[in-house]
C-alpha positions as CSV (number, residue, x, y, z in Angstrom):
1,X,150.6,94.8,-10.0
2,X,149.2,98.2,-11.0
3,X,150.1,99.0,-14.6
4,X,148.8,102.6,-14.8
5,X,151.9,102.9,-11.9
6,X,154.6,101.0,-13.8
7,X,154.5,101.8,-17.8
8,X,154.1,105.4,-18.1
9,X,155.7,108.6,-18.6
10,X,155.3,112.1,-17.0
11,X,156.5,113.6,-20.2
12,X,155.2,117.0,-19.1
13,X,159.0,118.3,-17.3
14,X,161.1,116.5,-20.4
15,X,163.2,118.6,-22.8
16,X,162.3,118.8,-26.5
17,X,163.8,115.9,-28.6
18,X,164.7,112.6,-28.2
19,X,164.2,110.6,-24.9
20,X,164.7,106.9,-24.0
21,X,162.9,104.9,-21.9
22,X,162.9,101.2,-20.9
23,X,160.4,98.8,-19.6
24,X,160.5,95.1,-19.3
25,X,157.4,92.6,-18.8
26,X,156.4,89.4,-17.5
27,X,154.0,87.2,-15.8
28,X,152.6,89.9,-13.9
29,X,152.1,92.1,-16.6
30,X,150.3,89.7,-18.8
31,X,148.0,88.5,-15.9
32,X,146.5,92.1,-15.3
33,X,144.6,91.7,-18.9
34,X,141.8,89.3,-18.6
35,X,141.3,88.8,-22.5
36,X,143.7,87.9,-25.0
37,X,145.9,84.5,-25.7
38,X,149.4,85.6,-23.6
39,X,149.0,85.2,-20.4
40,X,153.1,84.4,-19.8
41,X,156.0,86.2,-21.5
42,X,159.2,87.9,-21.0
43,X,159.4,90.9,-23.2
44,X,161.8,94.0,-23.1
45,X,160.1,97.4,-24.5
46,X,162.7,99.8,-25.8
47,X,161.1,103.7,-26.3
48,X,162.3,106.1,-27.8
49,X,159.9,109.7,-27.3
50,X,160.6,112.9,-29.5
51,X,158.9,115.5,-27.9
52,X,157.8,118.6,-29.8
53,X,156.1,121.8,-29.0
54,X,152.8,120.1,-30.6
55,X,153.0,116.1,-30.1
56,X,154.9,113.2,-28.8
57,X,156.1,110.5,-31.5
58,X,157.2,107.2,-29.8
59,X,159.0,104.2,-31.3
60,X,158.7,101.3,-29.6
61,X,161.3,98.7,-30.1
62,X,159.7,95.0,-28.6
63,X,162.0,92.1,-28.0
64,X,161.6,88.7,-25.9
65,X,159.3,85.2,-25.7
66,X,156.1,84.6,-25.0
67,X,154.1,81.6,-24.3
68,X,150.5,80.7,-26.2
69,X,149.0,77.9,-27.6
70,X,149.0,76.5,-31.0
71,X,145.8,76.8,-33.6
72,X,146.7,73.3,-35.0
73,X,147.4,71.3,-31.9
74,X,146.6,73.5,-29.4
75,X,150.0,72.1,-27.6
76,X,151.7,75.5,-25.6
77,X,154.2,76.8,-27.5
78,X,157.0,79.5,-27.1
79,X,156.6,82.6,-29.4
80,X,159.4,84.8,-30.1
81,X,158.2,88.5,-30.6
82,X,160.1,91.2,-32.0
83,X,159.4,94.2,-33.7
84,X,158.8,97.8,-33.8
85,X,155.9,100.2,-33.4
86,X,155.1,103.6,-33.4
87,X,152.5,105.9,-31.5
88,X,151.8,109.6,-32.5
89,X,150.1,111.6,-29.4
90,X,148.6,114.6,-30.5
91,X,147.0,117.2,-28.3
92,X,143.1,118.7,-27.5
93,X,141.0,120.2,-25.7
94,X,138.2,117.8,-26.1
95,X,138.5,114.5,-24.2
96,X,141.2,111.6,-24.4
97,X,140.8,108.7,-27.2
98,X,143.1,107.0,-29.2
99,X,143.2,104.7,-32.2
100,X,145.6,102.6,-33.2
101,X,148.5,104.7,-33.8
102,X,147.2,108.1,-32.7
103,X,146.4,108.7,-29.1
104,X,145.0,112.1,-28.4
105,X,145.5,113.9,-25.3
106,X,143.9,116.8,-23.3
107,X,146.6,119.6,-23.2
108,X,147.0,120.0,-19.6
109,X,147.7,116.1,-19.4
110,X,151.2,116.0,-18.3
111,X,151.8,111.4,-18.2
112,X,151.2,108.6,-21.1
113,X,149.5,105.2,-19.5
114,X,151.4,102.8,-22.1
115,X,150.2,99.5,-20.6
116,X,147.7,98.8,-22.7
117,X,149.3,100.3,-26.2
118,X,152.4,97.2,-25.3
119,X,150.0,94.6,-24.5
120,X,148.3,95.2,-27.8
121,X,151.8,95.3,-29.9
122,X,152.8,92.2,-28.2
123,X,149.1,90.5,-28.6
124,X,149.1,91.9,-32.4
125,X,152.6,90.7,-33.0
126,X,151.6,87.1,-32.1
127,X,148.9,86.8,-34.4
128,X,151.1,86.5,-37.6
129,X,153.1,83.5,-38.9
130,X,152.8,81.2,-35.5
131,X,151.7,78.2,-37.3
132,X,154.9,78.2,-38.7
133,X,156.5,78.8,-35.1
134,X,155.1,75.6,-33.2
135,X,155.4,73.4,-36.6
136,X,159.4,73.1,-35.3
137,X,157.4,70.8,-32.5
138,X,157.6,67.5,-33.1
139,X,153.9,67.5,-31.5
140,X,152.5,69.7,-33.8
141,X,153.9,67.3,-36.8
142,X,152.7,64.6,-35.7
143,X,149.3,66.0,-34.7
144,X,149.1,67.3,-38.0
145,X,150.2,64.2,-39.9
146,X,147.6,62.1,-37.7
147,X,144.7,64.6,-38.9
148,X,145.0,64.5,-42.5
């Protein structure tokens, strides 16, 4: 799977305001990125782009399972992720970066790569409260009852 092909948008011909686009990914998606603790998931990405004369503001809406493996009991687990994100793209004349939340783009640059941007939400959305998630496993109870 190419991801640069399949999670972007040519932005460059779209009308100013609001437009949606949807993206959905799985085992495929998760295997292209070498580092990281999700290597299998389902997850649908909803985006929403406002385009204006002088940047691009995206809300991502993320929604689906993925699978890692606990901290405690390293036993796989399933993860539910959902949440929503936001990405301001501002536009230069120097060269491409990005942080976080602002990714800045030369002006003639007409398409947003988003692959890496969802992989990150999704990775960052997994690191908070998944002890809790895999402590519904009878696995992890016991493990942890065992331990102490």
């Amino acid at each position: 799977m190419n991801v640069d092909k399949e999670y972007k948008i040519a932005f460059a011909g779209l009308p100013l305001g609001n437009n949606d686009f949807h993206f959905h990914v799985s085992d495929d998606f998760f295997e292209c990125f070498d580092y990281g603790e999700v290597n299998k998931g389902r997850v649908a990405i909803d985006v929403i782009l406002i385009k204006e004369e002088t940047m691009l503001v995206l809300e991502l809406a993320l929604s689906g399972m993925v699978e890692l493996v606990c901290d405690r009991c390293a036993h796989p687990m399933k993860y539910q992720v959902k949440g929503n994100n936001h990405l301001i793209v501002k536009f230069t004349e120097k060269e491409c970066s990005y942080t976080e939340e602002i990714i800045l783009l030369k002006r003639d640059e007409g398409v947003l790569h988003l692959a890496q941007n969802i992989y990150e939400f999704i990775y960052l959305r997994n690191l908070e409260g998944r002890h809790n998630a895999c402590m519904i496993n009878e696995y992890c109870k016991d493990y942890i009852l065992i331990t102490k």
